[in-house]
C-alpha positions in Angstrom: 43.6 6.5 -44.2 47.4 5.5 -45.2 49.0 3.7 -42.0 52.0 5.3 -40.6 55.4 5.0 -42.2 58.2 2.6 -40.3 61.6 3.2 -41.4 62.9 0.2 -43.8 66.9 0.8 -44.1 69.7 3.8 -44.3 71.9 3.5 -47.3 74.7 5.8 -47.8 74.8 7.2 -51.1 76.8 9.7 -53.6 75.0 12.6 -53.4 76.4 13.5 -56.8 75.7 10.2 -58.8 72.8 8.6 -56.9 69.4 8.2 -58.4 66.1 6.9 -57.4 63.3 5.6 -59.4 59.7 6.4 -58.1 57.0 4.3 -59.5 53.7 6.2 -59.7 50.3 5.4 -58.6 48.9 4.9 -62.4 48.8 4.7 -65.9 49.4 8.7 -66.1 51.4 9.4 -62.6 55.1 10.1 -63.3 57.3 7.6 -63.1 61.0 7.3 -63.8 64.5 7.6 -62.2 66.2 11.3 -60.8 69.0 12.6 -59.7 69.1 13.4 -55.7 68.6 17.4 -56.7 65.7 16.8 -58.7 62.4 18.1 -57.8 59.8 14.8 -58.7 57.0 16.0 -60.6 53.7 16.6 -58.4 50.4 17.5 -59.4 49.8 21.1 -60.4 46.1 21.4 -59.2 43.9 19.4 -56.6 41.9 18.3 -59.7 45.1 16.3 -61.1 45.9 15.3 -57.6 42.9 12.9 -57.8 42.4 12.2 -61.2 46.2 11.6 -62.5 48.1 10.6 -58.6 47.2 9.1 -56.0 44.6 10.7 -54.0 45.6 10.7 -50.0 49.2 10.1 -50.3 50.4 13.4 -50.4 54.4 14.1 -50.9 56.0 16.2 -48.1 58.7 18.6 -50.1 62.2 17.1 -50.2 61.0 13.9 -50.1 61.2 10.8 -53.1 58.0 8.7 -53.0 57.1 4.9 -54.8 53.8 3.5 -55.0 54.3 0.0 -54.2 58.1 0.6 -56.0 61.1 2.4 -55.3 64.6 2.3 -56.6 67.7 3.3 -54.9 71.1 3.6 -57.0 73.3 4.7 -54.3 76.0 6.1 -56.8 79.0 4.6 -55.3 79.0 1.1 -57.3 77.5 -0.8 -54.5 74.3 -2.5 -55.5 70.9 -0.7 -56.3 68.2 -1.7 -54.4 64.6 -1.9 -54.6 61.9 -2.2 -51.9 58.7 -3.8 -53.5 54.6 -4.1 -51.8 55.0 -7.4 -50.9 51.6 -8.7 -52.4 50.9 -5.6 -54.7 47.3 -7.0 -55.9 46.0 -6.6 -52.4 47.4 -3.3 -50.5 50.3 -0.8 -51.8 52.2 1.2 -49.5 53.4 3.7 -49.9 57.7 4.0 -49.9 60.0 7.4 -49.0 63.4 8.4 -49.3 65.0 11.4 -47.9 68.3 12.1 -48.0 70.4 13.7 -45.0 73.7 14.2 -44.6 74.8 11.5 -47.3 72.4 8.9 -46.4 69.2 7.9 -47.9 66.8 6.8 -45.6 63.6 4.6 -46.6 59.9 3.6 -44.8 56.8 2.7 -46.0 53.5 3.0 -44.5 53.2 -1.0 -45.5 54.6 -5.0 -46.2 57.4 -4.4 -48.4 60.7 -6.8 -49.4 63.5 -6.0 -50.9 65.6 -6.7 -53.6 69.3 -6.3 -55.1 70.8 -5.8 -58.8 73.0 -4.3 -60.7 70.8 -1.3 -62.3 67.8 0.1 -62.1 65.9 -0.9 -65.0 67.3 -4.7 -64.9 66.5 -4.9 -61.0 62.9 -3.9 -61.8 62.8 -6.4 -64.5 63.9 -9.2 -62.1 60.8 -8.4 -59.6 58.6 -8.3 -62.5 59.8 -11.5 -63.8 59.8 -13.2 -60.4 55.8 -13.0 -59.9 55.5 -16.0 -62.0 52.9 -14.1 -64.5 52.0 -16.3 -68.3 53.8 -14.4 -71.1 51.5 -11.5 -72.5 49.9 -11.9 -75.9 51.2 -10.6 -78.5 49.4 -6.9 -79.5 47.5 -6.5 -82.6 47.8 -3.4 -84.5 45.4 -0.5 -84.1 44.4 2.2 -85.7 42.2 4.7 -82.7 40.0 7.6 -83.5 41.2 10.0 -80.6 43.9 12.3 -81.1 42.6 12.9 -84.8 39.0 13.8 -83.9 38.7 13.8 -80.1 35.3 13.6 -78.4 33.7 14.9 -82.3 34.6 11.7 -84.1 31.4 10.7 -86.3 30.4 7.3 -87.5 31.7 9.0 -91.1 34.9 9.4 -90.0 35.1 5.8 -88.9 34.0 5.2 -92.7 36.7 7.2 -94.1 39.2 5.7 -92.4 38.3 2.3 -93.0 38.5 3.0 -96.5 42.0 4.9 -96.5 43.2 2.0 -95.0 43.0 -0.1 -98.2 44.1 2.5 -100.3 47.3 3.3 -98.7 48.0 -0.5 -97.4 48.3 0.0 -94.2 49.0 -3.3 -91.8 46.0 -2.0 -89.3 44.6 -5.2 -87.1 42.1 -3.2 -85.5 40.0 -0.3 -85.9 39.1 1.4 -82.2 36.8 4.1 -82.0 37.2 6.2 -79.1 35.1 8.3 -76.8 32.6 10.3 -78.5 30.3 7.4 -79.8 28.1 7.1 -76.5 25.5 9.6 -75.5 27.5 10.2 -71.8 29.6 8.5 -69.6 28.0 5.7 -68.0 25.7 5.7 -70.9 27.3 3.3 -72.9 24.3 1.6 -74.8 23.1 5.2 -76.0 24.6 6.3 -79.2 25.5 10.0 -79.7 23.7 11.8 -82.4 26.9 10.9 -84.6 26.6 7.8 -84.7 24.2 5.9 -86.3 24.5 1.7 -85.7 27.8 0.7 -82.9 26.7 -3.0 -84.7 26.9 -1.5 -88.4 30.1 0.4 -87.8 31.4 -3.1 -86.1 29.9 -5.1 -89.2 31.7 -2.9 -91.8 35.1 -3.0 -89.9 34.9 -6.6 -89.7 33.5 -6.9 -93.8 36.7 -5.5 -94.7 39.0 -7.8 -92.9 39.4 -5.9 -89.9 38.6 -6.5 -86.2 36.6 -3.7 -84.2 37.3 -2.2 -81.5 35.6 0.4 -78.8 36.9 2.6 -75.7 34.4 2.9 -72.7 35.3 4.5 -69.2 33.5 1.8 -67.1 33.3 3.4 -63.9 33.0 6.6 -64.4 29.4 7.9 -64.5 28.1 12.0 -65.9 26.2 12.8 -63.1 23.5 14.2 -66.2 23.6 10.8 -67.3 20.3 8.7 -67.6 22.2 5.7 -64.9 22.8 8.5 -62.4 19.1 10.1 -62.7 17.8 6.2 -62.9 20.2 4.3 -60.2 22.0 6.8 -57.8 22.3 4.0 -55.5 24.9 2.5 -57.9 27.3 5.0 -56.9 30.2 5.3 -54.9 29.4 7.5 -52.0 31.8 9.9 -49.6 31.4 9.9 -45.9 29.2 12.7 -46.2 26.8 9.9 -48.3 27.1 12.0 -51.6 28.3 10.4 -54.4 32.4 10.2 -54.5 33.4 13.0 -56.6 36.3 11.4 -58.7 37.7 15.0 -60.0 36.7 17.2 -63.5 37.7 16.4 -67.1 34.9 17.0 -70.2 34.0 20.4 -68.1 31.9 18.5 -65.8 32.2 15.9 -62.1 32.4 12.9 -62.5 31.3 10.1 -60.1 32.1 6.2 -59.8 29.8 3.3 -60.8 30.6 0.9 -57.5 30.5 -2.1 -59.0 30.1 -4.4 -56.2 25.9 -3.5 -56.2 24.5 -6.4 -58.1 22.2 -3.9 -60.3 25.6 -2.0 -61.3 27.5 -5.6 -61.7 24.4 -6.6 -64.0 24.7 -3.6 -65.9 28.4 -3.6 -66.7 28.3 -7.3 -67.5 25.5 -6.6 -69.6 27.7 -3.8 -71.3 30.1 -5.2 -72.2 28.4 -8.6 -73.5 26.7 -6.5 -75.9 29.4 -4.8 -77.1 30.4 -8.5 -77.9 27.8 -9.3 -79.4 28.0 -6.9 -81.7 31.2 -8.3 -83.3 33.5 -5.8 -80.6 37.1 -7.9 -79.5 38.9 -5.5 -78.7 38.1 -3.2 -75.6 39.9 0.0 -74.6 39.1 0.7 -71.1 40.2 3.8 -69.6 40.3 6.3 -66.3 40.1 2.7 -64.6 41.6 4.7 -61.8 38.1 5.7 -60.6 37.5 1.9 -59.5 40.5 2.1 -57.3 39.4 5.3 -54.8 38.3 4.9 -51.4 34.7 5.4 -50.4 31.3 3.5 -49.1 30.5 1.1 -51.6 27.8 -1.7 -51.1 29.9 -4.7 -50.3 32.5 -4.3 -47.1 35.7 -4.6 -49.9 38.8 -2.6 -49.5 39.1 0.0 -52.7 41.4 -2.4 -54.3 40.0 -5.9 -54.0 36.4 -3.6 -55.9 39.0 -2.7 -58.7 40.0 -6.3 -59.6 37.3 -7.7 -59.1 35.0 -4.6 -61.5 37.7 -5.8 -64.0 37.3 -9.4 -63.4 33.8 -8.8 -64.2 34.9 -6.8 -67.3 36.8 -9.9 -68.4 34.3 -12.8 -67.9 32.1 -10.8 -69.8 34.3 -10.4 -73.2 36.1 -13.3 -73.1 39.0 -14.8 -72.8 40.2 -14.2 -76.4 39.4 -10.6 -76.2 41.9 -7.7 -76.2 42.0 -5.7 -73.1 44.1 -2.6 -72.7 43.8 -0.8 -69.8 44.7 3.2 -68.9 44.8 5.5 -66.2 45.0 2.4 -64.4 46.5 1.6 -60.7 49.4 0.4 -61.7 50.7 -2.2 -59.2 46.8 -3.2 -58.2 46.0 -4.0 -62.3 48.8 -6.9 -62.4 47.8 -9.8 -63.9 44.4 -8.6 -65.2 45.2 -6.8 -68.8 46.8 -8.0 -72.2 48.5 -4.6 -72.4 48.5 -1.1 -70.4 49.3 2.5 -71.0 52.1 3.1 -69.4 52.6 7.0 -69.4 50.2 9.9 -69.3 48.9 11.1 -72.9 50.9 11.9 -76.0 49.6 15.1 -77.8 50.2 16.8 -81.2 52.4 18.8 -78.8 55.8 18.4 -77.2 54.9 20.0 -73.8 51.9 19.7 -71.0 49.9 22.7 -70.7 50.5 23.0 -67.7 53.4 22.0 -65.1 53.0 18.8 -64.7 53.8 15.6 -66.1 50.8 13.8 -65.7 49.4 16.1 -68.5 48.8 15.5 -72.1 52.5 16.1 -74.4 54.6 14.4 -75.6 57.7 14.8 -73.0 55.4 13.8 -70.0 54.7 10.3 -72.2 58.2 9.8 -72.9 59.3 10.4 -69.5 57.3 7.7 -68.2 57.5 5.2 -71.0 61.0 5.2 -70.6 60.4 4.5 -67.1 58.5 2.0 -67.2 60.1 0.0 -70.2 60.9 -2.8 -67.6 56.9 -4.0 -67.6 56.8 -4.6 -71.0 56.5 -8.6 -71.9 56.8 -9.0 -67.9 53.7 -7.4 -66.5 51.7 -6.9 -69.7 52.5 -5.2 -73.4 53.4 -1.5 -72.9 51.2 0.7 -74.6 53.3 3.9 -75.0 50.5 6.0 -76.6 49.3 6.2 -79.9 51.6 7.3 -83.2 50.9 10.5 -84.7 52.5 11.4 -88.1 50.7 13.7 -89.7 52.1 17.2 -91.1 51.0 19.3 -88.3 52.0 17.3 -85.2 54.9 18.9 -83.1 58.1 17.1 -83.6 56.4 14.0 -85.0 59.9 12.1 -86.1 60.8 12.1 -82.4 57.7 11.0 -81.2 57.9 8.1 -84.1 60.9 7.4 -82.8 59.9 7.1 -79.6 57.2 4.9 -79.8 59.4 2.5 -82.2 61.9 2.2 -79.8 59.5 0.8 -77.0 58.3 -2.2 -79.2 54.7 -1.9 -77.4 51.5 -1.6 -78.9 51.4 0.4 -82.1 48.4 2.3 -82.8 47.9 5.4 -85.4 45.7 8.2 -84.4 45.7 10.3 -87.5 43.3 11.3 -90.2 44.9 8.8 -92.7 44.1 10.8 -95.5 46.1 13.6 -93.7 49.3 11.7 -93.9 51.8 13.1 -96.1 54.5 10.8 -97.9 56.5 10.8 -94.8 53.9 9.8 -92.6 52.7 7.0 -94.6 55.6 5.5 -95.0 56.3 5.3 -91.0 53.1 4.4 -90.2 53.0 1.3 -92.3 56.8 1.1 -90.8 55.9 0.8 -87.5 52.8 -1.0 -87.6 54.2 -3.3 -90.1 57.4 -3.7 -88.1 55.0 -4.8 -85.0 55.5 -8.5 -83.8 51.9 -9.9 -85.3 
């Protein structure tokens, strides 16, 4: 359970200029500065509460919260401040700020320091800069099956789009296909009855000059899945000794591989070396937020130190040279660990979420965010602001272009190449093209 909160300072502010930056739990939590009159976005449903916030850190109403990050601009030209976790890779508190009677005041539930600047984004930067992390690596460019095809995508389709590359010249480093290769979740070394060879499809991307690339979920786990029938002592389990439930998405639960078994440790590691092996360098790994929840796991390890150390596993076994982008990631916990990160919830052919909440799939929830959290990028990691769509029939698509250009992150295409009209071709090879190689 979260320790209680200790107050950390009172600040007067301008209740009419002031703004404060909350920095969300992971890749898809809001994140981003308001005014003192804004309602923060909050999680619409209990589902979203776990799988898109923080689960356990619930928000009283009226009331700004950071995790392991918040911002205060107190509005009346005396400096912004920012409290921090004071070693974020091992515990991050939680951080409030309520406002009464003109004064902000601030706690956290645990070790936090604090820092001065001029602005928000720039005092954010200077924490980020001051952790002493290498430079990141310089992004290839990617081309990603998802947000043209989904969970359907079919070995063909890879084929397609391999070839429409050449023919319409696009700069396009890597081809990633996405989720809907793999029999189920947790499955990863059982193909789908779409796809025929992962080590073909790898050969043929590489055969034309191209590196190959492959999305997994690596600890989440379909409880239909053959490694859930087969090993349910590899699973996270709740105090009730059932397996963790880690929320709903695909129309089904979904529960946590706990990586600190040594027959779920071999299995990953032997994963992911295959998927090497098979001429894979580039590695997508996503709803990493699943490593990060609190339950009984094998070892005695806080939830944390059995994240990093599941993606330290991840790691050894690809490589040092490979590529490893990381989403739905705890944000704070993940530092030094990835070449690159999401940074906002998903983009969608559409502008808005679904529903009303900005951890949700649209584009303004991914904008919001990613311009939130431009400060990370080259600091923590590359940004990955979501993937660029430009065909015809996606929802305000110059904006979205626009937005994605402006980050100078990771740029990926996600369209049906052949879909792309004259407009779309010529930003897509713009963008990518433009990217720092």
């Amino acid at each position: 359970m979260p320790h209680p909160f200790t107050p950390l300072a009172s600040v007067p502010v301008d209740v009419s200029t002031a703004r404060v930056h909350e920095e969300g739990w992971q890749s898809w939590s809001p994140s981003g500065a308001y005014a003192l009159g804004d309602k923060p976005y909050r999680p619409a449903t209990d589902n979203w509460a776990t799988v898109c916030y923080r689960p356990g850190h619930t928000v009283p109403d009226d009331t700004f919260q950071g995790e392991g990050l918040l911002a205060l601009d107190p509005g009346d030209g005396s400096p912004v401040r920012l409290w921090a976790a004071a070693d974020p890779t091992r515990e991050v508190p939680s951080i409030r700020l309520v406002v009464t009677d003109g004064t902000a005041e601030v706690s956290a539930n645990g070790p936090v320091k604090e820092w001065t600047g001029a602005d928000i984004q720039s005092t954010l930067a200077d924490w980020a800069g001051g952790l002493g992390l290498e430079a990141p690596r310089t992004a290839p460019t990617v081309w990603c099956s998802w947000y043209e095809y989904f969970t359907a995508v079919t070995e063909d389709d890879i084929h397609e789009n391999l070839r429409a590359m050449d023919t319409l010249d696009l700069p396009i480093d890597v081809v990633q296909i996405d989720d809907g290769y793999q029999k189920a979740l947790g499955d990863w070394l059982t193909l789908s009855g779409r796809f025929r060879s992962r080590a073909g499809i790898a050969d043929a991307i590489r055969a034309r000059g191209r590196r190959a690339g492959i999305w997994t979920a690596p600890f989440l786990v379909d409880p239909a899945s053959e490694l859930a029938a087969e090993h349910p002592d590899w699973l996270v389990r709740s105090s009730d000794g059932a397996p963790l439930h880690a929320g709903r998405n695909w129309g089904h639960d979904l529960y946590v591989l706990d990586t600190t078994h040594p027959g779920a440790a071999a299995y990953l590691t032997e994963v992911f070396t295959t998927l090497r092996s098979e001429g894979y360098d580039y590695f997508k790994v996503d709803f990493l937020y699943a490593g990060a929840l609190e339950g009984a796991r094998h070892a005695s390890v806080d939830a944390l130190a059995a994240y990093r150390s599941g993606i330290e596993l991840i790691r050894e076994a690809i490589g040092p040279d490979a590529y490893l982008l990381g989403c739905g990631a705890p944000m704070l916990a993940s530092i030094g660990l990835f070449d690159a990160m999401r940074v906002s919830p998903d983009t969608a052919p559409h502008r808005h979420p679904e529903a009303d909440d900005y951890s949700q799939p649209g584009q303004d929830p991914a904008e919001f965010t990613g311009v939130g959290r431009q400060w990370q990028h080259g600091r923590l990691w590359i940004n990955d602001p979501d993937c660029l769509m430009a065909r015809p029939a996606v929802e305000t698509r110059e904006r979205w272009a626009a937005h994605v250009e402006a980050t100078g992150g990771l740029m990926a295409s996600s369209d049906r190449l052949l879909s792309l009209d004259e407009w779309g071709v010529a930003t897509t090879r713009r963008l990518l093209g433009g990217a720092a190689r």
